[in-house]
N, C-alpha and C positions, 0 to 999 in steps of 0.2 A: 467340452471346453470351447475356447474362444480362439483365435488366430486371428491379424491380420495380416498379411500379406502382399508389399506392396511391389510392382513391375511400372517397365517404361512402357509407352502406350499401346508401338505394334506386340510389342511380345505378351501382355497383359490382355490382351482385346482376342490376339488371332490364336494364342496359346493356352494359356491361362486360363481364360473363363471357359474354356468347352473342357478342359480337361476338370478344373477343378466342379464344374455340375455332377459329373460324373463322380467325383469323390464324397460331391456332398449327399448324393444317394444310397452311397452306403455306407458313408457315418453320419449316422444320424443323430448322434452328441455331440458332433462338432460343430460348429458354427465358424463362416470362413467370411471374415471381412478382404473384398480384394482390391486394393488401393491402384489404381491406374491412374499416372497421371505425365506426362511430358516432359520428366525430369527424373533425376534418381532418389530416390526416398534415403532419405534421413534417420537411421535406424539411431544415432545417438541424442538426436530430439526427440524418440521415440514416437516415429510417423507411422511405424509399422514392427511387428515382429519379426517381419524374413524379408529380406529383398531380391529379386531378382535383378543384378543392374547391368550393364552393358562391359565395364569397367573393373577396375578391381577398387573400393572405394578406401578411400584418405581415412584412416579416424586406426586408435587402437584399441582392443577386446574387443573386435569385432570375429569371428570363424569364418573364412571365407573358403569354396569350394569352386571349382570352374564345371559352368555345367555343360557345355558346347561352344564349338566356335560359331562366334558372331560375322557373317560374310553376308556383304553389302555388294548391292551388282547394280547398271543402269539396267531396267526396261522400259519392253513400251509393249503394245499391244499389239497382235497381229495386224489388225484394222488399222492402226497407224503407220506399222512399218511399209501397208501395201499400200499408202495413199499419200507419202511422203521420201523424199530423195532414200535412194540407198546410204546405209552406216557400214563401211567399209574399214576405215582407220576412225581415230580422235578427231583429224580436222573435220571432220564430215559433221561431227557432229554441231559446229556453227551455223548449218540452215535446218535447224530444230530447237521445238520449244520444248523448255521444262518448266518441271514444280521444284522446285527448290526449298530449301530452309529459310525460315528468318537468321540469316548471319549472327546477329547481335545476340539471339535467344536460345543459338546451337547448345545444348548444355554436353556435347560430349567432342572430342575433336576428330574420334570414328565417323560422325554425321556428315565433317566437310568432304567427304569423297568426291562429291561431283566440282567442287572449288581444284581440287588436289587432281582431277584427270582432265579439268577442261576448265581454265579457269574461267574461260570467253564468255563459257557456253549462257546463249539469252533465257532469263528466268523470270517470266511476266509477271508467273504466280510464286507467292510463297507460304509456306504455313509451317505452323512449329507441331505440326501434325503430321505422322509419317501416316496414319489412316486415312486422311484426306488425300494425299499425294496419291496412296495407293488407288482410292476411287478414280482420282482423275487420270491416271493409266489404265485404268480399268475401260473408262469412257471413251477410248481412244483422242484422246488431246491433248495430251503432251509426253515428254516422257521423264521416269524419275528414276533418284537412286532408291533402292528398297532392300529391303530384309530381305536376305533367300527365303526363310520359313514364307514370310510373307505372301511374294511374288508365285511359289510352288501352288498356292493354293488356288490361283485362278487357272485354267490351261489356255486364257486369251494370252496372257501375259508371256511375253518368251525376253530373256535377256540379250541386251545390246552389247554390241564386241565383247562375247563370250569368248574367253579363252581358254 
């Protein structure tokens, strides 16, 4: 049979696709379209068969199940933390750069996290890409908010005011 399957970008890209290869090798009658895109899919426009969304979504007949908590943390890289002021409390973090969200294009209000602990905080860059963000934490140059799943997957990356 047929599936599509549609997720928000980091969970679809870092979850998603390695697990489901894996699936598609040993069914080899199913066919798995996996819809990634920057927003939550629209299962009553019929954008997709399953969603994975961040949220619990709006609409009725829909089955909805909780798969995990979703926990969002600031990082930054090793190489960043040891090449820029120490982050000891919140105000600290006004002499450091982030990646931030395009504000206007946040489609969830779980995303404003870093508005919500630091509203100040300077944001040069922004994209409506959490996989970009992620690179550029990666790269040591700025720091962002990310997905734990996410963030877990590099061991450069260590989280800011862990508590």
């Amino acid at each position: 049979g047929h599936v599509r399957l549609g997720a928000t970008e980091g969970f679809g890209s870092f979850f998603l696709a390695p697990h489901l290869s894996h699936f598609c090798e040993q069914h080899l009658a199913i066919r798995v379209e996996l819809l990634i895109v920057p927003r939550f899919i629209n299962l009553t426009q019929r954008e997709a068969d399953l969603a994975v969304n961040v949220e619990r979504p709006q609409g009725n007949g829909q089955v909805c199940s909780r798969l995990a908590d979703y926990r969002l943390r600031l990082n930054a890289s090793r190489h960043y933390l040891d090449n820029h002021p120490p982050i000891q409390q919140v105000r600290d973090l006004a002499a450091h750069r982030f990646f931030g969200y395009v504000e206007e294009l946040v489609f969830s209000p779980a995303l404003r996290y870093l508005s919500a602990i630091a509203p100040d905080a300077p944001t040069p860059l922004r994209s409506t890409s959490v996989v970009a963000q992620y690179h550029a934490v990666r790269e040591g140059r700025c720091i962002a908010v990310l997905p734990c799943f996410m963030a877990a997957q590099s061991p450069e990356l260590v989280p800011v005011l862990a508590h």
